[in-house]
N, C-alpha and C positions, 0 to 999 in steps of 0.2 A: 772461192770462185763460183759453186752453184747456187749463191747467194745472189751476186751478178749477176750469173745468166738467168737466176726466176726474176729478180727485177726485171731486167728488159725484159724477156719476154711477157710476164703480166704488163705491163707498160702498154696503154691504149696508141692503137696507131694515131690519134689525135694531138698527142703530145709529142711525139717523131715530128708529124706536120709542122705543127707549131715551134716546137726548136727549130726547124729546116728555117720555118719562116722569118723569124727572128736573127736569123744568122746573114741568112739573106739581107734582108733591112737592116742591120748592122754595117753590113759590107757595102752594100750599096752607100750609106751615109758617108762611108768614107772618104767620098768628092763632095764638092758643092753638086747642088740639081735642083732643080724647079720641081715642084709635083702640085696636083689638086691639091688642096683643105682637104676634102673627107680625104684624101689617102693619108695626111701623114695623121689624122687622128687613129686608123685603125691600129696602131700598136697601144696608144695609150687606152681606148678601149676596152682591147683584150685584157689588160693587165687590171683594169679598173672591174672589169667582169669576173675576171680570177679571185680579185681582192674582196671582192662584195660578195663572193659563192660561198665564201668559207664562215661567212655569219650566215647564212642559210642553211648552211648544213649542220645538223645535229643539237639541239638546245641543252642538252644534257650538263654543259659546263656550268651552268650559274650565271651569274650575272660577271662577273670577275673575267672571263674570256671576252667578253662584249666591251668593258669598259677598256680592256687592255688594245682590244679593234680600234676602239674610238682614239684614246689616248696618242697610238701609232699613227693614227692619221692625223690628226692634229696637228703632231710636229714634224711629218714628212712631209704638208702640203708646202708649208713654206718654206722646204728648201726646195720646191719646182721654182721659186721664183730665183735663188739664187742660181740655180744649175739649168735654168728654163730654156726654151727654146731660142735662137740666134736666127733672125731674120734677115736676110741681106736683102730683099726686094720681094713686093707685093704688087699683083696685078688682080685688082678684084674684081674689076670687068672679066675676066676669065674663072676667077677664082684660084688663082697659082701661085704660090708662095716660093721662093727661092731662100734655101739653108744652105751653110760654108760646110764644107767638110770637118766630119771629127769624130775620133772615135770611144768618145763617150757612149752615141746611142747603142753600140756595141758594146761596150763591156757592162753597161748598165742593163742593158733588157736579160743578157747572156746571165749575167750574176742574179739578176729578179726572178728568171726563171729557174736555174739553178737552187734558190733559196727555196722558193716553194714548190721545186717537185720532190727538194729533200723531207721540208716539213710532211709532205702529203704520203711520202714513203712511210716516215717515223710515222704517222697518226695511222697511215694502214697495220702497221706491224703494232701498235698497239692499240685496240680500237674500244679504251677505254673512255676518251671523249672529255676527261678532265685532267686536270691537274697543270704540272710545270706544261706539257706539252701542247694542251688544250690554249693556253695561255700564249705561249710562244707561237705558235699555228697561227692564232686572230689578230699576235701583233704583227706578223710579218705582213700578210693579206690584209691589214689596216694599213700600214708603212706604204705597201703599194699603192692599195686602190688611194691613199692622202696621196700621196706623188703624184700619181697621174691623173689624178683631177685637179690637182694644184697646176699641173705642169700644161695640162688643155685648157685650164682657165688663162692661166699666164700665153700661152699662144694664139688665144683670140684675141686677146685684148692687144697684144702686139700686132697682131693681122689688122686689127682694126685702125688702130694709131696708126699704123705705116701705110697701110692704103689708103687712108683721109690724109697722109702726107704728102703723100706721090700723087695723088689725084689732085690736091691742092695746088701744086706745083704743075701741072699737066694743064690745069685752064688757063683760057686765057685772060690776060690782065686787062 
């Protein structure tokens, strides 16, 4: 238990924030809702900023932690397209996109962040910077930041198709 309580309490209040926020946007995803474009990009984002910090941090592993970054994104980008974002209506004269309820972006963001504030634990508790953990570290934060640029690729390019569809339909003949 004093294990526990020094994790949280070393625990940046930044990361409290950010699980709060996450949880929040989860929950909220759980109806249909309209919101701006820049809003629903700010969680993929953050996860793509998280993903991308962890190859900045530390060069110490060799090259073998980089490639295993890259490798993870590679084959995570393309499953944003399988699992990708679900557009039920777009209004681009405002910029507003309309998603159905579901509670994927919740257990998906909940479990990304989960995964990497474990790895960031283990890499603190050992801050040797190579090996299996150094490894596992840059493929998780590859895995993401591939997802969520796979997954913001795949929701423009649906924003775009759907609102040149609905706009097309909207002039007159």
């Amino acid at each position: 238990m004093p294990f526990v309580l020094a994790l949280l309490q070393n625990t940046p209040l930044w990361v409290y924030l950010l699980l709060a926020y996450l949880v929040w946007q989860g929950i909220q995803s759980l109806r249909p809702r309209t919101q701006p474009v820049w809003r629903r990009l700010i969680v993929p984002l953050v996860f793509i900023a998280l993903g991308l910090s962890r190859i900045m941090q530390g060069n110490g592993g060799g090259t073998l932690p980089l490639l295993a970054w890259l490798a993870a994104a590679l084959v995570f980008a393309p499953l944003a397209v399988a699992t990708g974002p679900r557009l039920l209506a777009v209004d681009r004269s405002k910029g507003l996109v309309t998603f159905p309820g579901s509670v994927f972006p919740l257990i998906r963001n909940v479990t990304v962040f989960v995964v990497q504030y474990a790895i960031a634990v283990a890499a603190a508790r050992h801050l040797d910077g190579q090996g299996v953990l150094a490894i596992a570290g840059r493929a998780v934060s590859g895995a993401t930041a591939g997802y969520f640029i796979g997954w913001s690729i795949v929701f423009l390019i649906r924003y775009e198709r759907l609102g040149r569809r609905e706009g097309d339909r909207s002039r007159p003949q």
